[in-house]
N, C-alpha and C positions, 0 to 999 in steps of 0.2 A: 834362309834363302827363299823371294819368291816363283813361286810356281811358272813364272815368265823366264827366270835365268837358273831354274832348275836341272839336274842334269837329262840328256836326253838318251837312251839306249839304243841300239842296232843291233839284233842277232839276225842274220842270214843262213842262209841255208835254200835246199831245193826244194824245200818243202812238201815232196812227193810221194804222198800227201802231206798234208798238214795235221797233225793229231793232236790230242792234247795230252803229253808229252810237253810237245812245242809251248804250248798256250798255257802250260801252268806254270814250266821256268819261267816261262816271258814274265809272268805274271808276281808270280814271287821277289822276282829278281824287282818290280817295277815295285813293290813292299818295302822289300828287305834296302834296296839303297833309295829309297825318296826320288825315285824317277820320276820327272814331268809325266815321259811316255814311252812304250818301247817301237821301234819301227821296226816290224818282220819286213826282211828283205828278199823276197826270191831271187833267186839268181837263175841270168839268163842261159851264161853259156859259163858251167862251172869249167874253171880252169884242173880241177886235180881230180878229176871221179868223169864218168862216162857221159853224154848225154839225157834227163832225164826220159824217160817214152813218154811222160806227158809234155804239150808245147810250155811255155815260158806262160803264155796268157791262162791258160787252164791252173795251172799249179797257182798263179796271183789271184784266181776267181776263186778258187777254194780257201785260199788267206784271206781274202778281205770278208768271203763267207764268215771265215769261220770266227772272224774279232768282231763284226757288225754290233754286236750289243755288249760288247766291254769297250769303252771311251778311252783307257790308257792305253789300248793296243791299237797300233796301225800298221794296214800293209802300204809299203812305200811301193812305188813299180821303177826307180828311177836307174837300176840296173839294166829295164825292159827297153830302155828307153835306146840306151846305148849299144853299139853296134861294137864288136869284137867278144875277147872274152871278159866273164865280169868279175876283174880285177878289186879285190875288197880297197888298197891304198886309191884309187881312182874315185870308190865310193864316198869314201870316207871325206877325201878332197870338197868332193860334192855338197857333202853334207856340211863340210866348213862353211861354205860359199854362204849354204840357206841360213844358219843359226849365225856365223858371226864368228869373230876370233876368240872371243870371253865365253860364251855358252861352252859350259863342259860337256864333251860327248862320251860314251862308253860303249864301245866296241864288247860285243858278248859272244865269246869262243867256250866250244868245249876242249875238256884237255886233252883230247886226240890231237883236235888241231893245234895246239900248245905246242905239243911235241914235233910239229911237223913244221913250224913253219919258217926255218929257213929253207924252203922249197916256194914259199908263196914269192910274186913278185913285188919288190921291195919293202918287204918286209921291216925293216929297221925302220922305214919311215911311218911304220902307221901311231907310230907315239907321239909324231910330230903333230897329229890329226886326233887323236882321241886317247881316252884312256883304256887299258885293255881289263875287261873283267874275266875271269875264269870260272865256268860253270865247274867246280869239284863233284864229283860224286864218292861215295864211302872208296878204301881203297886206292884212293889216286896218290901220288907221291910226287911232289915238285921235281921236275926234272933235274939234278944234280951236277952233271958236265957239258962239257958242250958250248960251243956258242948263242943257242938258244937260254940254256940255264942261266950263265953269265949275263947275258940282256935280261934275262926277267929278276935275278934278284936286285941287280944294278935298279930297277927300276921300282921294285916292286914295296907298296901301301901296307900301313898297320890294319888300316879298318876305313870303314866308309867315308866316313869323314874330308879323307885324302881327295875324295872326288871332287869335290865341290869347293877344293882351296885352290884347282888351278882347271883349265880346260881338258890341258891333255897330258899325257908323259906318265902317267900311273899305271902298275899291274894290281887287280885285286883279285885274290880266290876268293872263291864265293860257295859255301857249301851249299849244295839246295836237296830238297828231295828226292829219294830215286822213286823212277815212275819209270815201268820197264816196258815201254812201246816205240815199237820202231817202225818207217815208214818200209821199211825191207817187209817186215812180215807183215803189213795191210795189204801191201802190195801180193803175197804169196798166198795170203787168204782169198783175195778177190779172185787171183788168178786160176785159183782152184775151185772156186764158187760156192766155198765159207763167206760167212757173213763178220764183219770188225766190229759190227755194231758196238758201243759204248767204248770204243779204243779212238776214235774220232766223234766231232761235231754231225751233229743229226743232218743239218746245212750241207755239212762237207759232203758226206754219205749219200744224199738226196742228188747232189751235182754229179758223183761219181757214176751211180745210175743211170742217171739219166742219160750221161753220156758214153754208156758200157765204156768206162777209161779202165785198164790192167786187168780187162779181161782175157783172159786164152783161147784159140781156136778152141771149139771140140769142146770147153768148159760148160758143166751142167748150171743152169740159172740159177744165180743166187737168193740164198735165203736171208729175206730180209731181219 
């Protein structure tokens, strides 16, 4: 397959912050299945978790920071764009529009969200729109009952391959590396005035600074 009708990836998230965690699934995953590219998506107004404390536009400054000098990664803003909340089936629609009905897309969820998503909004249709890939980490067990279970084995890929024999309607797991950082504890570091340094991009870190973002009242200045 050429690099023109290759498949393309989507992982979303609030990226608050963005770590590399984030940046080296993306990464992997753009290896391990022969991705064109992946699109990091910040999301504007997540539908299932709180508010981020940082704005929509800060969290997408610190993505497109933090891929600037790797070419297969890009931050999309096209969640930022849109006014309500940021429905992934809406995106994905979106993203049909740009590539086309033939380009295969691949939607990249972790299996938190696996398990959870007959809560998301219409969920059943995002197969019609993309294939779904599963970030597995060591431990994780395919969900077994349920109507979610039932949708994913009904759907669900031997091996990569499956990607790039139709656009969309595919589930794949995907084993990757575990890399144990989370934007929760950047966040608990800054706000106690520890430093993350090497748990995110030097970029990223330099932006957070600058703009004392998850700092706490009363917090002693951090060591850089």
């Amino acid at each position: 397959m050429s690099e023109s009708a290759a498949p393309v990836g989507v992982l979303g998230g609030t990226f608050n912050p963005i770590h590399h965690g984030h940046l080296r699934s993306a990464l992997e995953l753009v290896e391990q299945l022969a991705l064109a590219q992946m699109r990091l998506m910040p999301c504007a107004r997540p539908p299932h978790r709180e508010a981020p404390s940082c704005t929509a536009e800060q969290r997408a400054v610190m993505a497109e920071l933090a891929v600037a000098r790797e070419p297969r990664l890009h931050c999309d803003r096209r969640e930022l764009e849109r006014d309500g909340p940021s429905y992934t089936v809406d995106t994905l629609c979106s993203l049909r529009d740009e590539f086309g009905a033939s380009r295969p897309l691949c939607l990249v969820l972790g299996y938190d969200a696996v398990a959870g998503l007959d809560s998301w909004h219409r969920w059943q249709a995002l197969l019609d729109y993309a294939h779904i890939v599963v970030m597995a980490r060591p431990g994780w067990n395919w969900p077994v009952e349920g109507a979610v279970a039932e949708w994913l084995a009904a759907h669900r890929l031997e091996d990569a391959a499956g990607l790039r024999q139709r656009p969309a309607g595919g589930v794949l797991p995907v084993q990757l590396r575990p890399l144990a950082i989370s934007s929760t504890d950047i966040r608990d570091q800054l706000a106690a005035g520890r430093s993350p340094r090497f748990l995110l991009p030097e970029p990223v870190l330099d932006y957070i600074e600058k703009h004392q973002l998850y700092r706490s009242p009363g917090a002693p200045a951090r060591a850089r």
